[in-house]
N, C-alpha and C positions, 0 to 999 in steps of 0.2 A: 527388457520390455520392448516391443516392437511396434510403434505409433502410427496410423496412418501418414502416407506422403501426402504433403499438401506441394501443389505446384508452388515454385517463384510468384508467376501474375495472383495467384490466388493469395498467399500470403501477404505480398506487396499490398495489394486490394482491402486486405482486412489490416492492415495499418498505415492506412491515410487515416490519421486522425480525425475524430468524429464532427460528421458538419451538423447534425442535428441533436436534440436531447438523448443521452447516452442511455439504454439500462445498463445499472454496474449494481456491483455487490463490495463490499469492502470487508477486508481479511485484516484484522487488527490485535498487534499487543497493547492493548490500549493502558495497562497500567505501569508497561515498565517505562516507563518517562514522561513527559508532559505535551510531547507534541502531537501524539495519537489523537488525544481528546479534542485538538485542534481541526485536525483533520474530517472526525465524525462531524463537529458540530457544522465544517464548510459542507460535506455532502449533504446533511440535513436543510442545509440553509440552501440549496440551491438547485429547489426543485425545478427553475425554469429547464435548466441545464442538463439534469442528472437524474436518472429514475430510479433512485435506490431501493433496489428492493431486499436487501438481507444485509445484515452485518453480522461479522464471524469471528469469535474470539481467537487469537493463536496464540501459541504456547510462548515460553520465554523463561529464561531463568539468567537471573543477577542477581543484585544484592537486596531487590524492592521481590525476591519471590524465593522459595525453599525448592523451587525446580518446575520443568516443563508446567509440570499439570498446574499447580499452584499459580504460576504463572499463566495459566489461561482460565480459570476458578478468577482470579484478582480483577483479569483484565473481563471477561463475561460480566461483571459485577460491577464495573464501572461503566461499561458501556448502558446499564441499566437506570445507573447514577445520571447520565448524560440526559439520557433521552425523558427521565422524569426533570429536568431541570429545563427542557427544553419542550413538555408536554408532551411528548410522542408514545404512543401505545405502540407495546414491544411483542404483543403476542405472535408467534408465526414471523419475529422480522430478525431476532435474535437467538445465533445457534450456535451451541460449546463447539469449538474446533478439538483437535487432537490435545490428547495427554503426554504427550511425547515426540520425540524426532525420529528421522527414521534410520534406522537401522543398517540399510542397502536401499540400491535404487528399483528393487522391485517390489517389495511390499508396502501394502500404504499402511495407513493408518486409519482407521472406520472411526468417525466420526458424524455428528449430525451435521456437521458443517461442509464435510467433502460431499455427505449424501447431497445437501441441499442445491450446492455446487454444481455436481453432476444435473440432478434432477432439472435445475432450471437451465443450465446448455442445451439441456436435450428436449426440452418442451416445448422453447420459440427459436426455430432455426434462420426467421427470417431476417433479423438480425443479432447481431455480436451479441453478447454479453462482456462486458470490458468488466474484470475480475482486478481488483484496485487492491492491492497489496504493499502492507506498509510493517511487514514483521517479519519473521520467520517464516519462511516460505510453503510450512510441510503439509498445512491444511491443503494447498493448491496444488505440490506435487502428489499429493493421497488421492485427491478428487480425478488426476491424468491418469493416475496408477489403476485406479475401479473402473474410468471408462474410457479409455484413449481417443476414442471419437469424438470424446468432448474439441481435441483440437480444431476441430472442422468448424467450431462454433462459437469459441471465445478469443479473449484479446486479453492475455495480463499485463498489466500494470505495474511493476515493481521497483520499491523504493530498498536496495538491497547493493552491496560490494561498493567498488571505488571504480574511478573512472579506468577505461582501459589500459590507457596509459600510465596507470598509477604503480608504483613500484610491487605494490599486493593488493589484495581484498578480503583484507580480515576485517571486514565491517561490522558491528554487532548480529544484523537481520541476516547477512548472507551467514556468519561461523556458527549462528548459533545453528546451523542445519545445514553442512555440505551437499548431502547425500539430496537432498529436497532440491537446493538449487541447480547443484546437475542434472537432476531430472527435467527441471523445468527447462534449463537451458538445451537440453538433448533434445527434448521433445520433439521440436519444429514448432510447439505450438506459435502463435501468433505473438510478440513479446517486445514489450516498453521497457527498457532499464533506464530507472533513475539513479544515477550515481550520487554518494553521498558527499566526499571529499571533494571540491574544486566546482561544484556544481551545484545538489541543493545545499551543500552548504552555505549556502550566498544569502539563505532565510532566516537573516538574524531581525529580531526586535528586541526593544528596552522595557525596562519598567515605567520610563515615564509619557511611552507608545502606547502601552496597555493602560495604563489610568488613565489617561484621554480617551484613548475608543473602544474600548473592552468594558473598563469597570463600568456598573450602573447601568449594562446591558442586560437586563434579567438576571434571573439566578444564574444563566448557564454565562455571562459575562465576567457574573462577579467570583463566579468559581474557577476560569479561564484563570483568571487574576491572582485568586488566592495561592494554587496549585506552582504558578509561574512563580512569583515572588518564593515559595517555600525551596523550589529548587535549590534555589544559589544563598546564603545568607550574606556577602557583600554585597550588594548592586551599586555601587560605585563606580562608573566605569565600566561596569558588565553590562551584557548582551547575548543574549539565548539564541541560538538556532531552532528555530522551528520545522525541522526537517522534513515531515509529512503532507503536509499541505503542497507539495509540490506534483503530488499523486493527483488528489482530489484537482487542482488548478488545470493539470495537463485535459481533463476530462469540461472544461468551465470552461478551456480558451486556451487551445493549444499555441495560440502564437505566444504566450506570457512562459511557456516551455520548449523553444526551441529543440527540435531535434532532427536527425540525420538518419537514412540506413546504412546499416555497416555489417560485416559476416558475423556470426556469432561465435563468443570467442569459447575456449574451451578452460575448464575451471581445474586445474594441479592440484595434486595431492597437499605441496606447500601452499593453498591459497594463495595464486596467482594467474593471472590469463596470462593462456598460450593461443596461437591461432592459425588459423585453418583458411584460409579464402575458398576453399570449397564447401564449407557449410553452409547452411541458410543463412537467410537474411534478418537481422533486426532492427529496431529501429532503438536511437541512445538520446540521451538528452546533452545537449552540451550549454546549456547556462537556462538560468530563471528570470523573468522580470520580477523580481522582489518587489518594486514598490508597487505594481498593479496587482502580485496575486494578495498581500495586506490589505489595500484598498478594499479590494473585492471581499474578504472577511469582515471588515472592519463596516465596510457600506450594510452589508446583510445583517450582519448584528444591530448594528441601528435601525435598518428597515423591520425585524423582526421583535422590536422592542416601544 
C-alpha cells in the first residue's frame, strides 16, 4: 500500500500535543478487561476537554470472548451498557468495528467503524481528528487501508506493545493484530505510542481507592466498582492497573503523559523493534502522572453525580 508523504515540519506540527478541546473518536475492546470501561466513562466525562464524537468497538479474542467477532459483539454491547448507566444517547455515536484481524497489510477490513473513521477525517480538514485507541489496532489500520489520505488528517493515539527498549512487544493490543500495527506503524500517519510495560503500567489503583471515590458515583460508579472487585478474588494486598486511561488523559492534559519524538521503530516478524533513524518521526510516552490522571477521574465522577 503506498500512503501519501507527509513532510517532517508537517508531521512534527500535527503532534504537538493539543492545546485546545480535541475532537477524537475512541476505538475500544471495551469487554475484554476492565480498564476499557474506565477509559469511555473519562472521555465521556470530559467534555470540557474532548469532543467525542464516535466510539468504535474492536475485536479481541481471550478467554472473556470465543474469537475476534464475538469479541467485538461483547465489547459493542458493553459500550451500550456504559453509556445507559451514564445516560448518554448512543444513536449515530456507536459503530461495530471489524469481525476479524487482518490477514496482510493490504486488505482492510469493511466495517462501520473504519467507514465512520474515514468519513469524519475527511469531512473536517481544519483540524486533526486525534483517533484514541486502546485495543487491537485493525479497525484504524482498515480505515488507512480504504483511504490513505486520511493520513493528512488524523493523529492516533495508541495504547499498544512495550516500551522500545523492552526486550519484545508481545503486548496483548499490539499480538492480537501484527499485520494492523505494521500498517499503522509504516504508514507515516501522525502517531502517539503509549507503551504498556514500564510506562502506563504505573496506573495502579485499590479496592479501598474505589470505594472512596468511585462507589456511590451513580450507576456507572458503582458498576466501575462492582466489575473491578470481580476481577481479582483476593484484594489483599492487590492492586489493578488501569491501563487505558492513559490514552484518554494524554488528550485531558498532555503534561500528566510526558512524551518525546523518536524515529519510528520497525516491528519483526519475532515481535520485537528493530530501528531505522531514517524513518519518520514519532512521538512515545515515557512515564504517567498517576495521581493527577485518578484525581481527574475521580473529580469528574463526583462533579457528575
Amino acid at each position: 500500500m503506498n500512503f501519501p508523504i507527509l513532510s517532517e515540519s508537517k508531521r512534527i506540527e500535527m503532534l504537538q500535543p493539543p492545546e485546545k478541546r480535541a475532537r477524537m473518536v475512541l476505538d475500544t475492546d471495551t469487554y475484554n478487561e476492565i480498564d476499557d470501561q474506565f477509559a469511555v466513562v473519562h472521555a465521556i466525562l470530559s467534555p470540557e476537554q474532548l469532543n467525542l464524537e464516535a466510539i468504535y468497538a474492536a475485536p479481541f479474542h481471550n478467554n472473556r470472548s470465543s474469537g475476534p467477532s464475538d469479541g467485538m459483539e461483547k465489547s459493542y454491547d458493553e459500550i451500550l451498557r456504559l453509556l445507559d448507566f451514564l445516560n448518554v444517547g448512543h444513536d449515530g455515536f456507536v459503530y461495530r468495528g471489524s469481525t476479524e484481524f487482518l490477514s496482510d497489510k493490504e486488505t482492510p477490513i469493511q466495517s462501520d467503524a473504519a467507514t465512520d473513521m474515514v468519513d469524519r477525517a475527511t469531512a473536517n480538514t481544519d483540524e486533526p481528528l486525534y483517533v484514541v485507541a486502546v485495543g487491537a489496532i485493525t479497525n484504524v489500520a482498515s480505515a488507512l487501508l480504504l483511504e490513505p489520505e486520511i493520513i493528512k488528517n488524523i493523529v492516533v493515539v495508541w495504547l499498544g506493545g512495550n516500551p522500545l527498549y523492552w526486550s519484545h512487544t508481545k503486548e496483548f493490543n499490539l499480538a492480537q493484530d501484527i499485520q494492523a500495527a505494521r500498517v499503522v506503524l509504516d504508514s507515516g500517519v501522525p502517531f502517539v505510542h503509549l507503551p504498556a510495560r514500564g510506562v502506563v503500567s504505573h496506573l495502579h489503583t485499590t479496592v479501598p481507592e474505589m470505594e472512596r471515590h468511585v462507589q456511590g458515583k451513580g450507576k456507572i460508579g458503582d458498576y466501575l466498582v462492582e466489575i473491578f472487585k470481580d476481577y481479582h478474588k483476593d484484594h489483599f494486598g492487590w492492586s489493578k492497573v488501569i491501563w487505558d486511561i492513559s490514552a484518554t488523559a494524554y488528550l485531558v492534559n498532555s503534561s500528566w503523559v510526558p512524551t518525546e519524538l523518536v524515529h519510528s521503530p520497525i516491528l519483526t516478524d519475532a515481535v520485537t523493534w528493530s530501528f531505522d533513524n531514517n524513518r519518520h518521526l514519532m512521538r512515545v510516552a515515557t512515564s504517567v502522572n498517576r495521581d493527577a490522571i485518578f484525581r481527574d477521574l475521580f473529580l469528574k465522577l463526583q462533579q457528575a453525580n
